[in-house]
C-alpha positions in Angstrom: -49.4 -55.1 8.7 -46.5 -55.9 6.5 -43.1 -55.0 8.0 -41.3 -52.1 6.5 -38.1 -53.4 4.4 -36.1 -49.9 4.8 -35.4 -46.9 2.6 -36.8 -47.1 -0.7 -34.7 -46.1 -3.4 -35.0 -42.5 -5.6 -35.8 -43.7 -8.5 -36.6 -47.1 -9.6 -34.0 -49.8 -10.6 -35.9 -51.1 -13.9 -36.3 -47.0 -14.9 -32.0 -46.7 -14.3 -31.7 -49.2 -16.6 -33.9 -48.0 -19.0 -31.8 -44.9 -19.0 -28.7 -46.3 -19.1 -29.3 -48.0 -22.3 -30.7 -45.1 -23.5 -27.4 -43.6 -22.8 -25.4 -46.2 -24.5 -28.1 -45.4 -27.5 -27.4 -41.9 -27.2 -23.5 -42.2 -27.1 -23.9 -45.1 -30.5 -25.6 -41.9 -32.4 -23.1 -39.2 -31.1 -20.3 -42.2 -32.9 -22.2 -42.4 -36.1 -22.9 -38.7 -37.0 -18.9 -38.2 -35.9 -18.0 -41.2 -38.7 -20.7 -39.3 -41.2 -18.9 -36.4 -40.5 -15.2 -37.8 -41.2 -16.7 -39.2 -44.4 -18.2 -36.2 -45.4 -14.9 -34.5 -44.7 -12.4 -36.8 -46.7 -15.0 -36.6 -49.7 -14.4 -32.9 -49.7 -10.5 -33.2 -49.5 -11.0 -35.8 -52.4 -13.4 -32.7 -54.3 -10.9 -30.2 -53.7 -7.8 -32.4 -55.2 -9.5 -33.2 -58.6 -10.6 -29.9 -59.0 -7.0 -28.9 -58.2 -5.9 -31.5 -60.7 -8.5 -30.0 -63.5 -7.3 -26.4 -62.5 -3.6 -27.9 -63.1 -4.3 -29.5 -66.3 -6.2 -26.5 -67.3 -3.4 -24.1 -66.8 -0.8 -26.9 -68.4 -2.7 -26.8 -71.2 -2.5 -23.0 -71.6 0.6 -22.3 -71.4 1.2 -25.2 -74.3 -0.6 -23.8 -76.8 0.4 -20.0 -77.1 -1.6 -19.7 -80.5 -4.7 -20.8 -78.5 -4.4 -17.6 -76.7 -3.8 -15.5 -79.5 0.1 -14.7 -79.3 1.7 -14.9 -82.7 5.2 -15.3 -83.2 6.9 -12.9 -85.2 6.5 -11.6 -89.0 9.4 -12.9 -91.3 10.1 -11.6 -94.6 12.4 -13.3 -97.0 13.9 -11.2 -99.9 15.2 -12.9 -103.3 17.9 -10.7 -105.2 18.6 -12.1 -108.5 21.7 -10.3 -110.6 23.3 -10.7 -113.9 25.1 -13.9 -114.1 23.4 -16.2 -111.9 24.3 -14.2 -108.4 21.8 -14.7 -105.9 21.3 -13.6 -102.3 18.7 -14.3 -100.0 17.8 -12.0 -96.7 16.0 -13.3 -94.1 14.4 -10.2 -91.7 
C-alpha cells in the first residue's frame, strides 16, 4: 500500500488557476466595455455641441435677416409741391 500524503485539497490547484485567469479575463472585458462606454459618451457630448452650434448659427442667422421672416419696415411716402416761381418743398411721411 502507498502511504497516505495528508489532506487533499478542495479543489484542484491546476483548476484555481484556470479560474484565476479567467478572472483576470473577466476583469480585462469589464475595462473594455467601461472604455467603449466613455467613448461612446464623449461622442455624444461632441453630437450635442455641434448640433448646439447649428441651432446657434441657425437662430444668428434669423434674427439677421428680418425680411427673411417676413417683417417689412415701414411705408414712406414722399410728397413733391411745386409753386409759382420755382418754390419747392418736399415732405417726407
Amino acid at each position: 500500500m502507498t502511504p497516505r500524503r495528508g489532506p487533499q485539497p478542495l479543489i484542484d490547484p491546476i483548476a484555481q488557476r484556470l479560474a484565476g485567469g479567467a478572472w483576470v479575463g473577466l476583469a480585462a472585458w469589464g475595462s473594455g466595455h467601461f472604455r467603449a462606454g466613455l467613448s461612446h459618451l464623449v461622442t455624444a457630448c461632441t453630437g450635442v455641441r455641434s448640433a448646439a452650434d447649428v441651432i446657434a448659427l441657425l437662430l444668428l442667422a434669423w434674427k439677421l435677416t428680418p425680411s427673411a421672416r417676413g417683417k417689412r419696415g415701414g411705408d414712406i411716402n414722399i410728397t413733391n409741391y411745386n409753386r409759382f416761381g420755382g418754390r419747392s418743398t418736399t415732405r417726407v411721411k
